[in-house]
C-alpha positions as CSV (number, residue, x, y, z in Angstrom):
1,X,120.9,106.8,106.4
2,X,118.1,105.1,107.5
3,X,118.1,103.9,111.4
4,X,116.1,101.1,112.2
5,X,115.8,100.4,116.3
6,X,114.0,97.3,117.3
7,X,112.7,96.9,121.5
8,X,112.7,94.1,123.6
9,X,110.9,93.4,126.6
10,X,111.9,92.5,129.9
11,X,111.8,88.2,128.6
12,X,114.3,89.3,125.3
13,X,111.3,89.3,123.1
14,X,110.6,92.5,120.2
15,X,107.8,94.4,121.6
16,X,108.2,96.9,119.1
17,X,110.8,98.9,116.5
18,X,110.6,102.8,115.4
19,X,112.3,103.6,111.5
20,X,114.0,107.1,111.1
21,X,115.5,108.5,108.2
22,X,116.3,108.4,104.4
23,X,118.7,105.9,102.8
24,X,119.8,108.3,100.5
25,X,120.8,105.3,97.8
26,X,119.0,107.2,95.0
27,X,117.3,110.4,94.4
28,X,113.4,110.4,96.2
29,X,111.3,108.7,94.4
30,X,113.5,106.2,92.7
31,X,115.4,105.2,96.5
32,X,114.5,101.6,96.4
33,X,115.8,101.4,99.8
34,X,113.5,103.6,101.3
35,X,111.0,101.9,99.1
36,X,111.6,98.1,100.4
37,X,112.2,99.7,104.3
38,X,109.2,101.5,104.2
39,X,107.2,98.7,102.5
40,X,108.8,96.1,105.2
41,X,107.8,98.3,108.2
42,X,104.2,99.0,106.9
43,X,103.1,96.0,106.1
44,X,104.1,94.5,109.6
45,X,102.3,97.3,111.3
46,X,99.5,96.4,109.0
47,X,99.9,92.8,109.5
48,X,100.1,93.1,113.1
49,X,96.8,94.9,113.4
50,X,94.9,92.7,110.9
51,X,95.8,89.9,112.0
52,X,96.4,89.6,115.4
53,X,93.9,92.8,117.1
54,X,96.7,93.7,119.5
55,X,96.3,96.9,120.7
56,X,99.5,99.1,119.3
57,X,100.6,102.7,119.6
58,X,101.6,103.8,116.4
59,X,103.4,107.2,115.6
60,X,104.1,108.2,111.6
61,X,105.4,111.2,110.2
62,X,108.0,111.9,107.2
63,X,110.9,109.7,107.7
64,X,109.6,108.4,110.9
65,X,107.3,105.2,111.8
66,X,107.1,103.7,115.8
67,X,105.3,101.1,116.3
68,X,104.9,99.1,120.2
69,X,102.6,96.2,120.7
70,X,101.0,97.3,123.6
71,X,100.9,93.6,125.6
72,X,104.6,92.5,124.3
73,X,105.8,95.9,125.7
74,X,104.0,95.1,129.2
75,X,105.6,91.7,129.0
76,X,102.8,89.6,128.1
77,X,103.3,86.9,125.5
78,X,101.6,87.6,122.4
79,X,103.2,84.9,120.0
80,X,102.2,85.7,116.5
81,X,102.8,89.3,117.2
82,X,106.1,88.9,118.2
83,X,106.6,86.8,115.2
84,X,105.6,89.5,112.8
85,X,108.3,91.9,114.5
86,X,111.0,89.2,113.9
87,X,110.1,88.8,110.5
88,X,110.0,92.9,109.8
89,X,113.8,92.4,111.2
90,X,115.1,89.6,109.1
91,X,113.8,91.5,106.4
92,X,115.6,94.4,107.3
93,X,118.7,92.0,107.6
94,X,118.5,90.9,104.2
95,X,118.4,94.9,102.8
96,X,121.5,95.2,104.9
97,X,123.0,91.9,103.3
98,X,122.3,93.3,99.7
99,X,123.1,96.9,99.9
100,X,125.1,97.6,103.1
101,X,125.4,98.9,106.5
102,X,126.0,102.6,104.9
103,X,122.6,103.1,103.9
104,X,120.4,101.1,106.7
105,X,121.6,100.4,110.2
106,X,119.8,98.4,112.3
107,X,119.8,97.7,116.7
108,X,118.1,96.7,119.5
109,X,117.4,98.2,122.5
110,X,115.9,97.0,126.1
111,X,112.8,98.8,126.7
């Protein structure tokens, strides 16, 4: 299963998320869950660096992405940012809508 966390700030707004685990929907390679998780979450880490030059700390390893914006996780307001990281999490919604809660979970914690 893949867990999906999301972090607010102190003002209720995602200053980040971190993406652990395998779906397990399908063999690896053909798990188009992973596939649309992992394409989701790295394209709004991507996104948020390319277009927006906030400063972000970033870890990645095999099954594992974290990702903070730097000035939405020290409360400052960083609108575009923050609208990325809302995006990343309707998208995840939308995985959960179409395949179920069994495969991807999703939360949000304060920071």
């Amino acid at each position: 299963m893949i867990r999906a966390r999301f972090y607010e700030n102190s003002r209720h707004e995602l200053c980040g998320f971190s993406i652990d685990g395998h779906a397990g929907f399908d063999e690896y390679g053909f798990d188009i869950i992973c596939s649309a998780v992992s394409a989701l979450a790295t394209n709004t880490a991507n996104s948020i660096e390319a277009l927006t030059g906030e400063p972000m700390e970033v870890e990645s390893s095999d099954g594992h992405l974290r990702v903070m914006v730097l000035s939405l996780q020290n409360g400052q307001s960083c609108e575009k940012a923050e609208l990325f990281l809302q995006s990343l999490k309707l998208g995840l919604e939308s995985v959960i809508e179409s395949y179920g809660s069994e495969y991807l979970q999703l939360s949000i914690n304060q920071n």
